[in-house]
N, C-alpha and C positions, 0 to 999 in steps of 0.2 A: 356755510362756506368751507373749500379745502385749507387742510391747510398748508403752510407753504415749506417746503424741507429743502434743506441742501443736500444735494444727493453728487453732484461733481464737483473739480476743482483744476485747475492747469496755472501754469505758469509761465513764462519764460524770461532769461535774462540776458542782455547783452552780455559783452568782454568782462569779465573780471580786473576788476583794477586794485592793485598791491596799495594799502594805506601809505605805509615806510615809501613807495617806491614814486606814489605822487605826489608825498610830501620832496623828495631828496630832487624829483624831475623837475616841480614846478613850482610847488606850494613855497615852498622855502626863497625860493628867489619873488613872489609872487610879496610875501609879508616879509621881505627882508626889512630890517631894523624896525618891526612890529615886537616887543620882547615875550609876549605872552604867549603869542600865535604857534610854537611849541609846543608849549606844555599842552595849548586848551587841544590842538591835533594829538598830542599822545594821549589825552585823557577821553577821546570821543567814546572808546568804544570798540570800535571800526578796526576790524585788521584786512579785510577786502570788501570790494563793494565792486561797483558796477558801473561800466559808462558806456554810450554809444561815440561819444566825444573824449576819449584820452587826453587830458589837459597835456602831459607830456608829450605826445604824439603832433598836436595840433591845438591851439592858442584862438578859444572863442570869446575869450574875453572882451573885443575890441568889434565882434560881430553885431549889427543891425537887429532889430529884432526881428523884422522881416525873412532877415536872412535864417535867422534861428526857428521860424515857425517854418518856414520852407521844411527843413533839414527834420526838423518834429514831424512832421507829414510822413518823410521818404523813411524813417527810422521807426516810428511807432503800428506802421502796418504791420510790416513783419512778424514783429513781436505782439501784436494783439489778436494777429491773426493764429498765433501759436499757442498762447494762452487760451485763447475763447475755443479752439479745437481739442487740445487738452482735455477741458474741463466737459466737453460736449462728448469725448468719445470717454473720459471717466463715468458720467450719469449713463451712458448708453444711450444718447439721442442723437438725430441727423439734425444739422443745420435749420431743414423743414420743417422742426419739430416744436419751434420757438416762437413764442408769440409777443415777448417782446426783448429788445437789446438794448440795456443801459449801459451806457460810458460815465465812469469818471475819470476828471483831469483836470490837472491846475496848469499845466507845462506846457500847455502847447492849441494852438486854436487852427480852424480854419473850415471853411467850407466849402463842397460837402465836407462833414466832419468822418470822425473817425467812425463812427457808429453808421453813416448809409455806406461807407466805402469796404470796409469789415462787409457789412450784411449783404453786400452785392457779391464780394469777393467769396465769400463762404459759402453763398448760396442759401442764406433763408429765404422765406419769403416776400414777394412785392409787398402781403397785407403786412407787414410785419409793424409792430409797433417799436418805437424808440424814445426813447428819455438820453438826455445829456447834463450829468449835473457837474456842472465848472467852478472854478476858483474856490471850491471850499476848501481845498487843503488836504491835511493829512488824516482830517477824521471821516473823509469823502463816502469811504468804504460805506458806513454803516447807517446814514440817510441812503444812500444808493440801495442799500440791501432792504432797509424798512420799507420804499417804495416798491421796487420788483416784488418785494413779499404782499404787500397788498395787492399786486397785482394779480400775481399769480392765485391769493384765497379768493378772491372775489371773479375770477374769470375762468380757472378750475385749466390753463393756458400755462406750460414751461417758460419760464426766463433765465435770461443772461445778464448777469454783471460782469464790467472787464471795467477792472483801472488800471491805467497805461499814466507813467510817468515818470518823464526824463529832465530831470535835476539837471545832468551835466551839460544840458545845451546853456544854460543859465549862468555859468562862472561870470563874475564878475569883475569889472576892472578895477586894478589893487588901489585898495583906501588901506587906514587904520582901523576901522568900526570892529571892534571886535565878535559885532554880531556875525559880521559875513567870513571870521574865522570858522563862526561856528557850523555854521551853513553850509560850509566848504570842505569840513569838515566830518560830517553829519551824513548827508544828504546821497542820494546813489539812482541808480535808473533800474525799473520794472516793469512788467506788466501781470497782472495773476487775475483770475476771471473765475467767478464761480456760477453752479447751475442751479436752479430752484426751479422745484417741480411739487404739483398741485398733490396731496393727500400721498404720497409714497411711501413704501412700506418699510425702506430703508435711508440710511441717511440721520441728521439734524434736523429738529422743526426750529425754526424761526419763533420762539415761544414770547419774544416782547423784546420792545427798543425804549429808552431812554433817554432825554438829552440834556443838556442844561448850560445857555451860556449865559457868561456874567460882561453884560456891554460895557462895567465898569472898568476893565481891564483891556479894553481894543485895541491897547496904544500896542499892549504887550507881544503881538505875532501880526504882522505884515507880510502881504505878498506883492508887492507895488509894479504895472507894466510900468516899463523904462524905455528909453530909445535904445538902451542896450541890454534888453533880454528882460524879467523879471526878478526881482528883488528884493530878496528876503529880511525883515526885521526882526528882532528877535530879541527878547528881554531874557537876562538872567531869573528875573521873579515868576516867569511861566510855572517850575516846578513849585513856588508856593502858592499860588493861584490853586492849582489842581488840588493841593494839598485840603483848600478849603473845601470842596464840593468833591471831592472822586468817592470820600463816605456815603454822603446821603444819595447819589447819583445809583451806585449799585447797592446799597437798601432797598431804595422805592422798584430798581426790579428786580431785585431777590423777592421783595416783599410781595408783588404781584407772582408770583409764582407760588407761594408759602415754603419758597426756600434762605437759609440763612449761610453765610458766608464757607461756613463748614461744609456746606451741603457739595462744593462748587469741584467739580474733578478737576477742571483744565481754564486756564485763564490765559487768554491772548490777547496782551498789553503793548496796545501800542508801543516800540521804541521810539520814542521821540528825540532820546538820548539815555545816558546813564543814570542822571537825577528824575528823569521821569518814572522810568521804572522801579527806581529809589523810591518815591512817594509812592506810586501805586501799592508796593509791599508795605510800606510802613504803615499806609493808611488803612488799609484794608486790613493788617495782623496777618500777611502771609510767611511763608519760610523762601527762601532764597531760592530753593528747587521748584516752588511754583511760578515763580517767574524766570525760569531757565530757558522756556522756548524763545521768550522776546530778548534776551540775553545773545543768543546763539544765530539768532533773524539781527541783529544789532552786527555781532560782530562779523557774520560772514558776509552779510550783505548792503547793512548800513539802512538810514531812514530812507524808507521808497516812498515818502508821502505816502499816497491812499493806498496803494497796493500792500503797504507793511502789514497792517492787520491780516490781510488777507496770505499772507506768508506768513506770519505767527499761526492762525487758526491750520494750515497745511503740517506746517514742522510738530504743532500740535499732535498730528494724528488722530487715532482713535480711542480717543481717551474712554474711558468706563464711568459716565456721568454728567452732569450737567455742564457745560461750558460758557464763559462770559468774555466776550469779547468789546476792548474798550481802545478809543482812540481820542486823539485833541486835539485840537487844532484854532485857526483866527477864531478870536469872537472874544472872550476865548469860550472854546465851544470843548466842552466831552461830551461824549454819545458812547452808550454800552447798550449792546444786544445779548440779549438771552438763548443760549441752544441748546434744544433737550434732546436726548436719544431718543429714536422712535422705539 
């Protein structure tokens, strides 16, 4: 069997959106006499992020969700069409050259989906094969990547992963729940697409994936459809959840490599928020500069669900050494991938 390497990568983002500036436009009239909703907004993280949907510009709150899947359609081509070319003309491949194109997405449904409309639009192939892996969330990326990686060692055939997903069509209408401060908070619009191609002489190999969720914990991250958009839950006890499992999680694949935490050049940790990244370094024994990329993907761009990791591993670069990439999300679910230099 080939094996599978990352050899491209693209991205793109909608509008820039000022944290201060859609707290003072919207947020703040949104949780008025919420007392917390403050503080928990200045502690996210987040000094810009991202939306197709400006909350201050225009008010989706009170939108159908029909009407919001509409608007996911007319908003997520664009950008996934910009991401997945990106990443296509970074590897040095034609659209033709792809033998299969995987979508992830938690934000946005419809059919045909994103993945025949992209591959008509772009021009791959009729044979073209396609995966669509939906509602996992924010650790979508790295089942998405384990399967096109199988695909590609066993079929010896280039693929595409693109996650595309747009938080801001989601605000939700004002409650107190302090969860959907956080959410609100947090959360931002992406798309970023990477390329895997069979035995390449340059690039990342896909060297192992990991997963591990604990169903005991399921109450703890919610993504609920609503009549008004989707609807996110969210426990404060997330970060000690992960605290239990993110050790032996990147053990068993450091250990399947015969490598040790030491060994590790570049880590691209999911931002989930600030205490995520907290736990990841504490658990792990890292220094504050190895988790600077997801730091820096946090604050300039906010959590992008699935596509974050795959912005951490970019801002990453080219690091000199093995890399591990990790995310988490409903279940509650972590998944880390192992990438070695070729």
């Amino acid at each position: 069997m080939s094996a599978a390497v990352l050899t491209g990568a693209g991205a793109a983002l909608p509008a820039t959106l000022d944290q201060d500036a859609a707290w003072e436009g919207f947020f703040a009239r949104h949780y008025e006499g919420v007392r917390a909703a403050r503080r928990i907004w200045a502690s996210a993280g987040v000094r810009t992020r991202h939306a197709v949907a400006n909350p201050v510009d225009e008010d989706l709150s009170r939108w159908s969700t029909g009407a919001r899947m509409a608007r996911y359609v007319e908003e997520a081509l664009p950008l996934g069409k910009q991401a997945v070319a990106g990443a296509l003309d970074d590897a040095g491949l034609a659209p033709g050259d792809v033998g299969l194109f995987a979508v992830a997405t938690c934000t946005g449904y419809a059919t045909p989906g994103l993945d025949i409309r992209l591959a008509s639009d772009l021009g791959m192939p009729a044979g073209l094969q396609r995966l669509l892996v939906g509602h996992m969330g924010c650790y979508a990326a790295l089942p998405g990547l384990a399967a096109v990686g199988d695909f590609v060692a066993a079929r010896s055939r280039p693929a595409v992963l693109l996650c595309c997903e747009l938080t801001s069509l989601h605000v939700q209408p004002a409650q107190r729940d302090l969860d959907q401060v956080v959410a609100h908070a947090l959360f931002s619009d992406a798309a970023a697409a990477v390329v895997v191609e069979p035995g390449a002489a340059r690039g990342r190999r896909l060297a192992g994936v990991v997963a591990r969720t604990d169903p005991s914990t399921a109450d703890h991250m919610t993504w609920d459809v609503t009549d008004l958009g989707f609807r996110m839950g969210l426990s404060p006890r997330v970060p000690d959840v992960l605290s239990r499992h993110v050790g032996d999680v990147v053990a068993e694949l450091l250990d399947g490599a015969g490598l040790r935490v030491e060994d590790v050049a570049g880590w691209a940790v999911h931002p989930g928020g600030p205490r995520i990244i907290d736990v990841a370094r504490d658990e792990l024994g890292l220094a504050e500069a190895q988790v600077a990329a997801s730091r820096r993907v946090l604050a300039e761009h906010g959590n992008c669900s699935s596509a974050t990791v795959l912005l951490v591993l970019q801002e990453l670069g080219d690091v000199d050494g093995p890399v591990v990439a990790m995310a988490f999300g409903p279940g509650l679910t972590l998944y880390a991938a192992l990438l070695l230099p070729i």
